[in-house]
NUPA-522634 format. One record per residue (C-alpha): y, z, x; residue in three letters. Coordinates in steps of 0.2 Angstrom, whole numbers, plus 5000, padded with zeros to 4 digits. Layout:
REM residues N
YZXALA;...
This chain:
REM residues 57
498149944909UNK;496950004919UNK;497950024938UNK;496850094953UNK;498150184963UNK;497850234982UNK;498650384989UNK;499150345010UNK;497650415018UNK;496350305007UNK;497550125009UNK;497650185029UNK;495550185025UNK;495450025017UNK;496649895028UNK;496149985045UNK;497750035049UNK;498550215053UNK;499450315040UNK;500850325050UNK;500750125048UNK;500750155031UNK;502250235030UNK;503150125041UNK;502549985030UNK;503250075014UNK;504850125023UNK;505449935027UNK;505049905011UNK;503549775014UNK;502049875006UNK;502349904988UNK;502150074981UNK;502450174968UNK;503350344966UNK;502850484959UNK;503550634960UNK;503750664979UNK;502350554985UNK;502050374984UNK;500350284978UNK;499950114981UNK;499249984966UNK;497649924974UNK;498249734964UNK;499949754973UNK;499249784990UNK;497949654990UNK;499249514983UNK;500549584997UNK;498849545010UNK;498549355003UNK;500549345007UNK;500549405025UNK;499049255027UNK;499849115020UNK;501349155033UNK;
């Protein structure tokens, strides 16, 4: 299993959006993430399934 996991700053890069926009996303628990230790890292899979969602709506 070979995951590419984003840290905030390079998902922020990659969707356009803030980092704070990031964390807001994270923290109402519609981004998906992934904990480790005391930061979180995004599944690049995840996220662009999570953005084919949000367009279908």
């Amino acid at each position: 299993m070979n995951e590419k996991l984003l840290t905030k700053e390079e998902l922020a890069v990659r969707l356009n959006i803030s980092s704070y926009d990031v964390d807001r996303l994270r923290k109402e628990k519609q981004m998906p993430n992934i904990k480790i230790g005391r930061s979180y890292r995004y599944n690049l899979e995840d996220v662009e399934k999570f953005i084919k969602k949000l367009g279908s709506k």
